[in-house]
C-alpha positions, 0 to 999 in steps of 0.5 A: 911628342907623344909624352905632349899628349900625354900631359895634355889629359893631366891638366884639368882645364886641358882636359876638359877643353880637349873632351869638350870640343870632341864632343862638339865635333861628334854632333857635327859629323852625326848631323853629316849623316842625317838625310833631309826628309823626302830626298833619296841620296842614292842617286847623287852618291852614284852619280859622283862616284861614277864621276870621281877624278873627271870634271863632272860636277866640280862645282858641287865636289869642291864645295861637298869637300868643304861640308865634310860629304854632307852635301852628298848625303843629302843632310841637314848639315848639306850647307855646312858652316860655309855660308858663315865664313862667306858673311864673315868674309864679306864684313872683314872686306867691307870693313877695309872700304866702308868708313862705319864699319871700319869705327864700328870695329875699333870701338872695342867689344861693343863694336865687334859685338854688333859686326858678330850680330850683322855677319849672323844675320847675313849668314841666315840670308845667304844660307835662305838664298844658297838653299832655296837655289840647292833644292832648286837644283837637285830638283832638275839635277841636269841644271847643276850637273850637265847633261850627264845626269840622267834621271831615267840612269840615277833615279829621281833625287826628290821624292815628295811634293816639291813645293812642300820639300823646298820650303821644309829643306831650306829651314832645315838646312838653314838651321843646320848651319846656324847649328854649326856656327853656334858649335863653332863659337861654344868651341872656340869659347870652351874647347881648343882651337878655333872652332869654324877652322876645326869643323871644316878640318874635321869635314875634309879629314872625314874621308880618310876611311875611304882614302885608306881603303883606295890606298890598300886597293892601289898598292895591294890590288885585287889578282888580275887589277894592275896597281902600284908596288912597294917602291912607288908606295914608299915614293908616295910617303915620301912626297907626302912628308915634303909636301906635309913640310914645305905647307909648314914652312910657308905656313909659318914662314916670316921674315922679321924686321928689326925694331927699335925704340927710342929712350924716353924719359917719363917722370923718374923713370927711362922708357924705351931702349928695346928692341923688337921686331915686326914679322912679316908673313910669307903667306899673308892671305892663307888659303884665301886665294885658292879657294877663290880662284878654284870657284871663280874659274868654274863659272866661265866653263858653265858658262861657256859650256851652258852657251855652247850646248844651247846655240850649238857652238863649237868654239864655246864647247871647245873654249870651255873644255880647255878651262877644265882641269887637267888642261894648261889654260886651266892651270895657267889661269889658275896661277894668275888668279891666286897671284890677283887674290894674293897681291888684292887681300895683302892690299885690303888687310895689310896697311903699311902706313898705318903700322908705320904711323904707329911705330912712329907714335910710340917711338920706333923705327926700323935702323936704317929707315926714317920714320913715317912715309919712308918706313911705309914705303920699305914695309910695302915694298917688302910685302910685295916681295913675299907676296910673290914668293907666296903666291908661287908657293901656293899654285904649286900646293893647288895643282899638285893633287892634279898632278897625282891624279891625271899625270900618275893615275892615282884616285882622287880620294887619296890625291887630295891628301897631296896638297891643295885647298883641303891640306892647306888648310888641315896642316894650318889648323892642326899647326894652330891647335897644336900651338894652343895646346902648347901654350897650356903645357909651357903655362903648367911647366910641361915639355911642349911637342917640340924641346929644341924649337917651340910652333912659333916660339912665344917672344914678348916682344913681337909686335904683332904677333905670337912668336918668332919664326920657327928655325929650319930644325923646328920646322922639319920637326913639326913635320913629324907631329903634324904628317903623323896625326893624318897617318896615324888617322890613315892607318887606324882606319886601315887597320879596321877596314882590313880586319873586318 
């Protein structure tokens, strides 16, 4: 493995990309840490580290997660790139229910070109609309975090003239963005990886000095503080490498349908003959579920809260503090939501009947099943199979931090590094840049991270796909790369922290 990245700074082009993309990452997390003119970001750091591991500002946490701490600093960069991915999700959905779209994406470059141009403008539209309503907010804090933050306690976030602040913010912020969308497109194009998915794995990951520092201070705690021993630390590795190892084995999970394809004879020459196989992933939606679950289900506690406190209802207070996290409504809530979201993406991205009319177009079939409606029919019935096994899967991966953090007293900085949307996304977008680098191994005749197994071993003959499913050898091997990246990360920082 370490001899990998060892070759990966002999090959020029390699090389190159790798500097590259670091380099862009740099940018990013510099323009993290750039506070917007006329905001004091003091009395918003206070407040959510007084509030670390309860459920006061969830909303605000979850999405300060995903801009790598940016939203707390107060920075130009506050938005971060997920006003980006909301336009580019929404364009991906419509193009499943609107006809235009759906011929504007199969005419090729030029079609997809013009969707890039549609999901930019709508970027710049959600980020005036979600930054005018930020500002708003942090101009009467009491409206996005509760009753429990105090102005006369905290201080005042704003600092300048009000009017002036908003409209200079939200075209700073409104840049930021666009800034970090153009890093994640020249990174995707020139770098290594895919530049949106790395820029958020580099936010999430940037808490790591701070989760290190919470670590030591568990294990090691200071004379007279109870923490956690030696035993309890080693439990804590281990439950780190098995859930490291089942979010890989889900991840790159398939099941692979055999294929075959008829001889035909065009001209002189046999065609066909072959056989092939369609790989079917485990979890088809990714991440997608949890995140959508994890925001919707903060809206009725608002709500409800927000009601509760204004007409003086008791039963709507209690109602809204059952949908907290740390409570079985919430959870139970939880799992059911990323079942819908589950069930509703793999309904809207995944088209049976189209794959089955293909294969029928150019002569394959699945031995045992006819071709046309029947394969549709074997083909959905099976997605819906894995769809539940993933769904499980991935509500287990979502409430395991909570776990952590409620059941075993462990600080939330170091909980979110136990599963959840954070890692489930790190350990995904590490998996994809490592399979990229690979490729530039294999392509140069090197030994990739792995001898016995390959990330999603290359097949010529997947449809659909770029590999094969990875062996249960492979897969605990991964392991070892993927787990040792975020440790090795972890002790560094240690080791700086201690040593100062």
């Amino acid at each position: 493995m370490f001899s990998a990245f060892t070759n990966s700074l002999k090959i020029p082009e390699l090389r190159s990309r790798i500097f590259y993309t670091l380099a862009l990452l740099f940018v990013a997390r510099v323009g993290a840490h750039i506070p917007l003119p006329g905001l004091d970001p003091h009395p918003l750091q206070e407040f959510f580290k007084q509030q670390a591991g309860s459920a006061g500002g969830a909303l605000v946490g979850l999405y300060n997660m995903f801009t790598g701490g940016a939203l707390v600093k107060g920075a130009v960069f506050a938005l971060g790139i997920m006003p980006y991915i909301s336009a580019s999700i929404i364009f991906q959905l419509m193009t499943a229910v609107v006809p235009a779209l759906s011929r504007l994406q199969q005419e090729g470059d030029v079609g997809r070109q013009k969707l890039t141009q549609y999901t930019r403008y709508a970027t710049v539209l959600i980020c005036l609309v979600q930054g005018a309503l930020l500002i708003l907010a942090l101009e009467n804090p009491s409206r996005l975090f509760g009753p429990n933050f105090d102005v006369n306690v905290y201080g005042s976030i704003v600092i300048v003239s009000k009017s002036w602040f908003l409209v200079t913010s939200v075209i700073f912020m409104t840049a930021g963005t666009l800034l970090l969308m153009w890093l994640g497109e020249q990174i995707t194009q020139r770098g290594i990886g895919n530049g949106v998915s790395l820029l958020i794995t580099i936010g999430i990951l940037a808490d790591i000095p701070g989760a290190a520092t919470a670590t030591y201070q568990l294990f090691f705690p200071a004379i007279g503080v109870a923490g956690l021993g030696v035993p309890q630390a080693i439990v804590m590795l281990l439950l780190f490498v098995l859930v490291t190892m089942g979010i890989i084995m889900v991840v790159q999970g398939q099941r692979k349908i055999p294929v075959q394809y008829a001889k035909r004879v065009v001209g002189n020459k046999v065609m066909g003959g072959q056989s092939s196989f369609l790989p079917l992933k485990v979890n088809y939606s990714g991440v997608m579920p949890v995140i959508f679950a994890s925001a919707i289900l903060l809206f009725p506690q608002q709500i409800f809260s927000q009601l509760g406190a204004a007409f003086n209802l008791k039963f709507l207070t209690e109602i809204s503090q059952t949908l907290l996290r740390g409570h079985w409504v919430y959870y139970a809530s939880m799992g059911t939501l990323i079942l819908f979201f589950s069930y509703f993406w793999v309904s809207v991205m995944f088209k049976p009947i189209q794959i089955a009319d293909d294969l029928k177009k150019y002569g394959g079939y699945i031995p045992g099943v006819r071709p046309g409606s029947p394969t549709a029919q074997f083909l959905d019935f099976i997605m819906t199979r894995m769809t539940l096994a993933g769904a499980i899967f991935l509500t287990i991966i979502a409430i395991m931090p909570d776990i952590l953090l409620f059941e075993l007293n462990v600080p939330q900085r170091i909980a979110i590094f136990f599963g959840g949307t954070g890692m489930l996304i790190t350990v995904g977008v590490i998996l994809d840049t490592m399979k990229q680098i690979e490729t530039f191994l294999l392509q140069r005749h090197y030994d990739g991270f792995l001898k016995k197994g390959r990330i999603r071993a290359r097949s010529s003959n997947a449809i659909g796909s770029t590999g094969d499913a990875l062996s249960s050898e492979a897969v605990m091997k991964l392991v070892l790369p993927t787990s040792g990246l975020l440790l090795l990360g972890v002790g560094i920082w240690a080791y700086r922290i201690l040593t100062k």
